[in-house]
N, C-alpha and C positions, 0 to 999 in steps of 0.2 A: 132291678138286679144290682144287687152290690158293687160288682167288676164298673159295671155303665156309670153308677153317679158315684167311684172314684173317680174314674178318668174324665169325668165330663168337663172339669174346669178349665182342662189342658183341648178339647175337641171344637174345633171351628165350623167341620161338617161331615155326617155319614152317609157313604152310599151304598146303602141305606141302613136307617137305624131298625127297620123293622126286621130284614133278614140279620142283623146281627145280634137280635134280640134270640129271632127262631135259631140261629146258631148255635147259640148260648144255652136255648132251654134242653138243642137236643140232649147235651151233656157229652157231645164229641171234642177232640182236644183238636185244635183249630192250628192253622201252618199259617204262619205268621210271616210274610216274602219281609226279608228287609234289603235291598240292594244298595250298595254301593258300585260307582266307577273309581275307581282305584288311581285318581287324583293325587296332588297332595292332599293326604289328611293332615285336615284342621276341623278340629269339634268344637264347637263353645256352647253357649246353655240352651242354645236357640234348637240347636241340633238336637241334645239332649233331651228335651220335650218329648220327642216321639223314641227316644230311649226310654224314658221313664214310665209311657203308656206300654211299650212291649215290653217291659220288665212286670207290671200290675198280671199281662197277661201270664206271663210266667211263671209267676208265683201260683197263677191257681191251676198251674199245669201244661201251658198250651205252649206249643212249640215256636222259636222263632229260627227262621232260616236266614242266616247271613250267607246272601249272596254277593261275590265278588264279580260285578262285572270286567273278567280279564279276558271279556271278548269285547265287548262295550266302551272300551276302555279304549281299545283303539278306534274308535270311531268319535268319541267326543260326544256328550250331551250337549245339546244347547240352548239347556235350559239359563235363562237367567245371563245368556252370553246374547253381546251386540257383534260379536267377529266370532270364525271357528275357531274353536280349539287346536291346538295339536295333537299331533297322535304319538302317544308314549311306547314306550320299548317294552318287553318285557320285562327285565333285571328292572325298569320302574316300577312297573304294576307289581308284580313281587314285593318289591319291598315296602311298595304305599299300600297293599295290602295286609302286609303281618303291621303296620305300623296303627290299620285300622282296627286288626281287631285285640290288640292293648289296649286302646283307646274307648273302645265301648267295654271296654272288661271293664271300665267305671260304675259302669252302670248296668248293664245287663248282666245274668248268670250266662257264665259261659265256659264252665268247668261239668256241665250237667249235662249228658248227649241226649237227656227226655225233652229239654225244654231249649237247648240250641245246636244248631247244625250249621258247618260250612261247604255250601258249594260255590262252584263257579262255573260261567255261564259257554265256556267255550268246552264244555262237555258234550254240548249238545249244537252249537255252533258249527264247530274247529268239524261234523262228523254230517252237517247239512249238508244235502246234495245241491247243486244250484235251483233247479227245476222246482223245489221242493221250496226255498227263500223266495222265488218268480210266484209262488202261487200263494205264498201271505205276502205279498206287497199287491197282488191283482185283485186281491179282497180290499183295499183300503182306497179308497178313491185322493185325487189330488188337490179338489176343494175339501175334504175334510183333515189333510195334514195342513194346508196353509191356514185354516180358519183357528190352528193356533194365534193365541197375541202376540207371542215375540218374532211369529215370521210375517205374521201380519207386519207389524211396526219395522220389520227389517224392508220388506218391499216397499212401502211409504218410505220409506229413508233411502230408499234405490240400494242396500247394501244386498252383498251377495248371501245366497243360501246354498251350502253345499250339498250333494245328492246323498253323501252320509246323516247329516245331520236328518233330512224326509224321514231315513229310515229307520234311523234312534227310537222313535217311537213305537214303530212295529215290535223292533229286537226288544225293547224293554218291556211289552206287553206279553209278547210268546212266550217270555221267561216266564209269567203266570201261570202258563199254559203248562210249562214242563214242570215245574214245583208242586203243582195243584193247590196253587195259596188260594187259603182260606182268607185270608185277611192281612191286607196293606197298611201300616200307618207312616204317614208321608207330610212332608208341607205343601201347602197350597200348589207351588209350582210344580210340582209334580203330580199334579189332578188331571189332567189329560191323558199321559202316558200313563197310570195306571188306569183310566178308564178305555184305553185301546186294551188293556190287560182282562178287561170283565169282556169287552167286544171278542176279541179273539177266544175266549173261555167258552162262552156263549156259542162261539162257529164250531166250534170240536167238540164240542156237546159236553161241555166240564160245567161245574156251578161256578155261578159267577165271584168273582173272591170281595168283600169287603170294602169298599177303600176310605178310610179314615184319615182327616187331613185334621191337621194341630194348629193351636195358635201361632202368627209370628209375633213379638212384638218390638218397640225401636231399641235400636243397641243403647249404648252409653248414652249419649247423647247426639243430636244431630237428628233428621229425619228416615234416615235408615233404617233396617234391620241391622246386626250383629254384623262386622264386616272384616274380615283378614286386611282390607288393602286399606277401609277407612279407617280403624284403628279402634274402632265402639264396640271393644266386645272382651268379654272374658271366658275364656278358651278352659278346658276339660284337665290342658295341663299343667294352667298355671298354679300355680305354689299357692297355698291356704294362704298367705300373707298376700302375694298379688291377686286374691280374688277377692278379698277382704276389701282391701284396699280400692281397688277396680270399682268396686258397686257403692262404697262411700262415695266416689264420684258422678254417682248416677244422676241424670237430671229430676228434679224434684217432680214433676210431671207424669213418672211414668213407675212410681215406686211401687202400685198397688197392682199395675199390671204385669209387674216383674214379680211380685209376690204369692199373684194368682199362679203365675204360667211355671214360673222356675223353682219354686216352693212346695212344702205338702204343708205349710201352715193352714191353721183349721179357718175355714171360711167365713166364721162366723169374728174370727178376730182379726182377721183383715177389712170386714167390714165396718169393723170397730173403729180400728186404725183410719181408714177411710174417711169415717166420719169427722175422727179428732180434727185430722188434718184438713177438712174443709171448714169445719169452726175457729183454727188456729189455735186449735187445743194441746196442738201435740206437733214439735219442734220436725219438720222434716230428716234434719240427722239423727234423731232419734228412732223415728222408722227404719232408715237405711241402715243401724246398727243394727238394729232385727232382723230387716232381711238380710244383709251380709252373714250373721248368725248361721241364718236357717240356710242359706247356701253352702258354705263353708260345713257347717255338719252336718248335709247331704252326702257333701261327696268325701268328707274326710274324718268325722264323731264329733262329738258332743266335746270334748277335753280339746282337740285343736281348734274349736272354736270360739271355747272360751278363753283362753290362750290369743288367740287375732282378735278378738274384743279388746281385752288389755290391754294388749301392745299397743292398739289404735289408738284408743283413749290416752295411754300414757303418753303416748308418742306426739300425738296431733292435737292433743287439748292442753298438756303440759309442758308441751315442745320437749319432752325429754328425747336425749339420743339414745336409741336402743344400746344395751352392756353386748347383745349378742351380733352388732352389727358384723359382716361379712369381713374379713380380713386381707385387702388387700397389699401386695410387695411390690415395692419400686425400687430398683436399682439404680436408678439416677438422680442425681441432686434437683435436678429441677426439669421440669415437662411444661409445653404445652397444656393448657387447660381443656382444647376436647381432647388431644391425647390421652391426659389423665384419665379421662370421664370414658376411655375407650380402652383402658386400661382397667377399667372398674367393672363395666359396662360390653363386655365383649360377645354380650346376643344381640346388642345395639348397632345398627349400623352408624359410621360414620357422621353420614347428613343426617342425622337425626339425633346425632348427642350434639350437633354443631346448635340445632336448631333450639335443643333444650339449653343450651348456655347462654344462646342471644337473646333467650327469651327470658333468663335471670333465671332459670330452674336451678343454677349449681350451685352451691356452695363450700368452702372449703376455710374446715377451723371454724366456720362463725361467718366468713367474709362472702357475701355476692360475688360470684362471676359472672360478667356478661360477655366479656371479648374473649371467641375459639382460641385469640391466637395468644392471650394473656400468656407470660410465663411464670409458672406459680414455682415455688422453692419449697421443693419436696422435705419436710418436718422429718425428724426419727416418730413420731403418732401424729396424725392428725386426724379431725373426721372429716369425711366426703360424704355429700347429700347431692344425688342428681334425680332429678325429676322428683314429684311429689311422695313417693314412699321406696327410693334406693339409698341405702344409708352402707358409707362402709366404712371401717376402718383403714387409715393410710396408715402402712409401715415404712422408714425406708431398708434397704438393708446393706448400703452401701454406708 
């Protein structure tokens, strides 16, 4: 089937491929659960992945349902957590909700009400009888929620397990149950709880839904996955320039499997590529220009990413300073140098423009700055460069 060896380069496992083959043949248009808990949203390409397979399914028709866990949501997932969570407020989940679904408008259709839906999960919550939640938590026995691994690893470590979090997996599974999803696509961590989703499907006598789990693979660099707090990753909103940018720094180790997973380049020329570069045929920034290419004109066309080609190349092979650098104003004759850079720089937090100065990232005119507390004398133009690809123009206007 066509749909199955598109998405297969992106699929790490199905349960099972055979009922989502018979799904396929019935020629029924299939309800596609996609849940989020209404966290902060933060998307990067990792995430993406299993946007791009329910987007395939989309295309040929079938539905995905964005569900907003703003029941869920106060209880805390803990998946992928060594402590609990907090529980957020409403006016949050609200708003990390509309903020999530901008963020997959990258990538999923979600203007079309044939092929996407939003609910959310305290419709049917917020209107449960207690007696009624007492009797799916009495179906699930107590060695089967600890024979998770992360609660496993949390009692070896003697760390506490709250009785919310036992129940996380119930609540995310019944949600299957009221959707009548046909099919989940999920990352690995999340293969339990949607297999409590086929369990609980199976007691109410529903077909069991799909669950398809996507590749992960390491962020930037480092042994991780894609990480907000370790800093290896390029996120859904950064700017065609910082994503361009982002994956020229990718470790040379991991460029084929970034190519596979984050890409729709043709298989057959990544295997090309592949090869060069095991022969030392073929320059590893030469590759990461391609795939920065083919990423950048995924999420943004073809013309802006030929455009972040150039710039790159001019910029970091010719050391040229970009004409359209950002324009920054100072009113004062002379700053601080992380002030400056905090001045240029104001999505940056403090200890972290500090850290990029000490470490010789800034420059200013032409000159190295290494000392935060340097004080530089603010030029009528100058140029500022912090970290590897923020470049601006200093005005003063005093």
């Amino acid at each position: 089937m066509k749909i199955i060896d598109d998405i297969s380069r992106y699929i790490d496992e199905v349960v099972s491929l055979e009922e989502l083959k018979s799904a396929l043949e019935s020629g029924k248009k299939l309800t596609i659960k996609y849940g989020v808990d209404c966290t902060a949203p933060f998307l990067h390409l990792g995430h993406a992945v299993n946007l791009w397979v329910m987007r395939r399914f989309q295309e040929d028709g079938h539905k995905v349902v964005f569900l907003i866990g703003n029941f869920t949501s106060k209880i805390g997932d803990p998946t992928g957590r060594s402590t609990t969570r907090k529980m957020l407020s409403d006016e949050e989940i609200d708003a990390f909700a509309n903020e999530f679904i901008k963020q997959v408008g990258a990538v999923l259709i979600t203007d079309d009400p044939n092929v996407f839906e939003i609910r959310r999960n305290a419709e049917w919550y917020e209107k449960m009888p207690l007696a009624e939640f007492i009797g799916l938590c009495a179906s699930v026995t107590h060695s089967k929620m600890i024979s998770r691994d992360m609660f496993k690893k949390r009692i070896e470590e003697g760390s506490e397990i709250s009785m919310n979090e036992l129940l996380y997996p119930i609540l995310q599974g019944y949600d299957s149950v009221m959707l009548d999803s046909d099919l989940t696509v999920v990352g690995t961590d999340q293969l339990f709880n949607e297999m409590m989703g086929r369990f609980f499907q199976e007691k109410f006598g529903r077909a069991k839904q799909i669950v398809m789990t996507t590749k992960i693979t390491k962020g930037l660099w480092g042994e991780d996955k894609q990480s907000k707090s370790i800093g290896n990753f390029v996120a859904l909103t950064d700017s065609p320039r910082d994503k361009f940018g982002k994956i020229m720094s990718l470790a040379d180790d991991r460029i084929i499997d970034w190519m596979e997973v984050y890409t729709d380049i043709d298989i057959a020329r990544i295997e090309e590529i592949n090869t060069k570069l095991r022969l030392y045929n073929l320059n590893p920034r030469d590759a990461k220009l391609e795939l920065a290419h083919a990423i950048v004109q995924r999420y943004h066309g073809e013309e802006t990413a030929n455009i972040e080609r150039q710039f790159f190349i001019d910029t970091f092979s010719t050391k040229t300073f970009p004409a359209d650098a950002p324009i920054v104003k100072i009113d004062e004759e002379a700053l601080s140098s992380v002030d400056l850079a905090v001045a240029a720089c104001p999505d940056m937090s403090r200890s972290q423009l500090r850290r990029v100065v000490e470490q010789g990232g800034m420059t200013y005119n032409g000159e190295r700055i290494v000392d935060p507390k340097a004080i530089i004398k603010i030029l009528e133009v100058a140029e500022l460069k912090v970290g590897k690809r923020k470049f601006f123009k200093v005005i003063r206007t005093t």
